[in-house]
Structures are given as structure tokens and as C-alpha cells.
C-alpha positions as CSV (number, residue, x, y, z in Angstrom):
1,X,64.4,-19.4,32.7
2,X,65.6,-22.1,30.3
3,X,67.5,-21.6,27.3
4,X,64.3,-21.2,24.9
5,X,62.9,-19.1,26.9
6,X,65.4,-16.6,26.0
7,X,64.2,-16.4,22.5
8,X,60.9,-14.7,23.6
9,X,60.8,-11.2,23.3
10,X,57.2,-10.6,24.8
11,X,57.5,-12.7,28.2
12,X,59.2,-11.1,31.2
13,X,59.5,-7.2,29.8
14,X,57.5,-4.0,29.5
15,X,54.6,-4.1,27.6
16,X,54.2,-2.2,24.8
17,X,50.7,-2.3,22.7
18,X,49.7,-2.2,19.7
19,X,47.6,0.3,17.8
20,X,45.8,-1.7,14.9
21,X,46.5,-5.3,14.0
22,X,50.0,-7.0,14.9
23,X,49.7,-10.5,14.0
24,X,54.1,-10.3,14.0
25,X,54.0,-9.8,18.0
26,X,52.7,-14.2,17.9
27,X,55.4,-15.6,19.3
28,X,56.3,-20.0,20.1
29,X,57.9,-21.9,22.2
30,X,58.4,-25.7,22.1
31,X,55.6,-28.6,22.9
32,X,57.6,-30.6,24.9
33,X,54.8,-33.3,24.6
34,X,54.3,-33.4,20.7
35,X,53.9,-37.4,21.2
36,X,50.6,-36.7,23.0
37,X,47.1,-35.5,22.4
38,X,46.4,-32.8,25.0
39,X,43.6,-29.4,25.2
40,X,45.2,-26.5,25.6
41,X,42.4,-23.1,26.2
42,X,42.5,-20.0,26.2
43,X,40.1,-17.6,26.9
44,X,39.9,-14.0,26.2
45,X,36.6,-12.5,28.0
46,X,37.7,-8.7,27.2
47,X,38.2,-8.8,23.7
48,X,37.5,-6.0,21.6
49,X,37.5,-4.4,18.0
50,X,35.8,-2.2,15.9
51,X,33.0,-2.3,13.4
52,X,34.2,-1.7,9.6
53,X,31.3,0.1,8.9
54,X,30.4,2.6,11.9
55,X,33.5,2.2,14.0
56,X,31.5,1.5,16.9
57,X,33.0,-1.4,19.5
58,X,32.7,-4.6,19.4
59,X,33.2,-6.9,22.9
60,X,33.3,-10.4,22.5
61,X,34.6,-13.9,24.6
62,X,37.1,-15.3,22.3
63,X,38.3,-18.8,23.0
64,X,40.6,-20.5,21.4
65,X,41.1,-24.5,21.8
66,X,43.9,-26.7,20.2
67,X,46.0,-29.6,20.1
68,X,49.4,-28.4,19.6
69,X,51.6,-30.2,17.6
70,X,56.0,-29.1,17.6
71,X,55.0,-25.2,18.5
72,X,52.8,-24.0,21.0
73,X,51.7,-20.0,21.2
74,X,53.3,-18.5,24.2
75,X,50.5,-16.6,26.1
76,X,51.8,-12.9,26.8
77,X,52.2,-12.3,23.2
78,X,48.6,-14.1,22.5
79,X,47.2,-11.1,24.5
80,X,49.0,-8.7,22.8
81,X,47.5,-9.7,19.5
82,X,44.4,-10.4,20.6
83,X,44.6,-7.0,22.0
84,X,45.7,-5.4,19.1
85,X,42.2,-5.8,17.1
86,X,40.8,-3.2,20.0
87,X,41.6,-0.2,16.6
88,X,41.2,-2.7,14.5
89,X,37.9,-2.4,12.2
90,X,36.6,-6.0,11.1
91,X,33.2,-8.1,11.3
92,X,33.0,-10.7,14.2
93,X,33.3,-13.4,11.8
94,X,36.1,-12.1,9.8
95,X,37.9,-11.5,13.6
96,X,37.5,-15.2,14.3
97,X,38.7,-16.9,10.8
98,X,41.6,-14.3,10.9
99,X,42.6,-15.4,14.5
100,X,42.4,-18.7,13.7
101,X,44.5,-18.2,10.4
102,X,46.8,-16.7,12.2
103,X,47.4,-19.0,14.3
104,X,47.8,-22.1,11.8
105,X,50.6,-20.0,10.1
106,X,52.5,-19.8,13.6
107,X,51.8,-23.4,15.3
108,X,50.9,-25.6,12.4
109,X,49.1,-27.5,15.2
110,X,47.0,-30.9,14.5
111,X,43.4,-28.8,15.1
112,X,42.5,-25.7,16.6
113,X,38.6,-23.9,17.1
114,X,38.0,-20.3,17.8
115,X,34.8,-19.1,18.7
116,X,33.6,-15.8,19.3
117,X,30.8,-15.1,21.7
118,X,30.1,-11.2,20.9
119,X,27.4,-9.2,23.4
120,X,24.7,-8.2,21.5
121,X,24.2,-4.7,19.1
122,X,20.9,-4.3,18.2
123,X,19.5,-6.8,20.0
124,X,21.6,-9.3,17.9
125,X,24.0,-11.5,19.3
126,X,27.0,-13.0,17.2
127,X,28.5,-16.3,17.8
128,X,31.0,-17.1,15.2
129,X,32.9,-20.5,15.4
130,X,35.8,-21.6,12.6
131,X,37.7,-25.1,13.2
132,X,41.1,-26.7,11.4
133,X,42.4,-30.2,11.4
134,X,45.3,-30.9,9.9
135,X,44.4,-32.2,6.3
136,X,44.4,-36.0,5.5
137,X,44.7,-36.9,9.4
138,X,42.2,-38.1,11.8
139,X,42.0,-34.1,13.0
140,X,40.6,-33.3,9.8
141,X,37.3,-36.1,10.5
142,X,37.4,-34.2,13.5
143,X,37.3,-31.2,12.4
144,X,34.4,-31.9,10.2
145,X,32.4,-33.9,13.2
146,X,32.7,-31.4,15.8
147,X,31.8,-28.5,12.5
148,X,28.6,-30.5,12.1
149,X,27.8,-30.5,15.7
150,X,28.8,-27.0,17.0
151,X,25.6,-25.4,15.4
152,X,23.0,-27.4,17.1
């Protein structure tokens, strides 16, 4: 392990999960690539919470793209979060806006998507997508082209 990597609490030790909501279990470590634009995907095909209104469960593929900028999300505590919505009563788009909200606050990246692809209830699927570029850079255009295009 390198010296940041002793800074993470999550990585390398007994897991202990959350009950409801725990967006203070996020944790970073450092881009060593900030210079350059890379993808970096995650995706969560067992992601679960709960409907506000009948408490009934939601399941859902969450994926989560970005360019990261100084601070990328270290993944063990990214599945702790996301797996802390499985008490957690919220609509499928509020899930994905809050996700991606979330993650802004902790990485401050140059853009990020999340999209939720929830299995149907009621014979009603649920896609919701949410997008951020980094305001008055050329991830911001981007944010608003690829906006544009996701619905078609």
C-alpha cells in the first residue's frame, strides 16, 4: 500500500453497512492523471432502495461515468453508499440527482452522468439520467450535448 492509501478507512477492513443513507462513508484518493481526459465506470447492477410512498423495493442498474479531475471516488466505499439507499425511501429520479450530487461535492470532477435503469413496477420502467460539466468549461457544452442526445 502507498502512503495515501493509508488515509482510506473503507479499503482493506471489515465491512460494516449501513442502514439508511450514508453519503459520509464516500471516500478519495488522488488522480494521478489530472493532466488527462480519461472514462472512468462504474456499474452497480444490484442497486436497491425503497419507494417513499409504499415502501416497496426498488432494483435498478446504476452507472455512473466521469472524468475525474484532482480526486477520484475510491470504489469500496462507492459500494457502501450505493448500498446504503437499500432502507433508504426515495423516487428513482431523486436516487440518481442525489448520487450524482453527492458525488460533485466529493470529486469536484470536470463531468460526471448517472443513469438509473430501474426494472419495471407496474409494467413501467424508469430510466432516469442527470449529467454535470464543470460550469464555464468545454464539460459544460458537453454536458448540455450529450443532455440533448441521451433522450432519443
Amino acid at each position: 500500500m502507498s502512503r495515501e492509501d493509508l488515509t482510506l478507512q473503507a479499503l482493506g477492513k471489515k465491512t460494516e453497512y449501513r442502514s439508511d443513507y450514508a453519503p459520509e462513508v464516500l471516500e478519495t484518493f488522488v488522480n494521478k492523471h489530472p493532466e488527462n481526459d480519461y472514462w472512468v465506470r462504474f456499474n452497480c447492477p444490484e442497486f436497491t432502495s425503497l419507494c417513499p410512498i409504499t415502501g416497496q423495493p426498488d432494483f435498478a442498474e446504476i452507472r455512473i461515468l466521469y472524468l475525474p479531475d484532482v480526486k477520484m471516488v475510491e470504489s469500496k466505499s462507492l459500494k457502501l453508499y450505493l448500498f446504503s439507499f437499500r432502507n433508504h425511501g426515495d423516487f428513482h429520479e431523486d436516487c440518481v440527482n442525489v448520487i450524482m450530487k453527492d458525488l460533485i461535492r466529493l470529486m469536484d470532477p470536470k463531468y460526471i452522468e448517472v443513469t438509473g435503469i430501474f426494472t419495471p413496477r407496474g409494467g413501467i420502467s424508469i430510466y432516469p439520467y442527470a449529467n454535470y460539466g464543470r460550469p464555464g468549461t468545454k464539460y459544460e457544452r458537453m454536458a448540455e450535448e450529450r443532455l440533448a442526445k441521451w433522450g432519443m
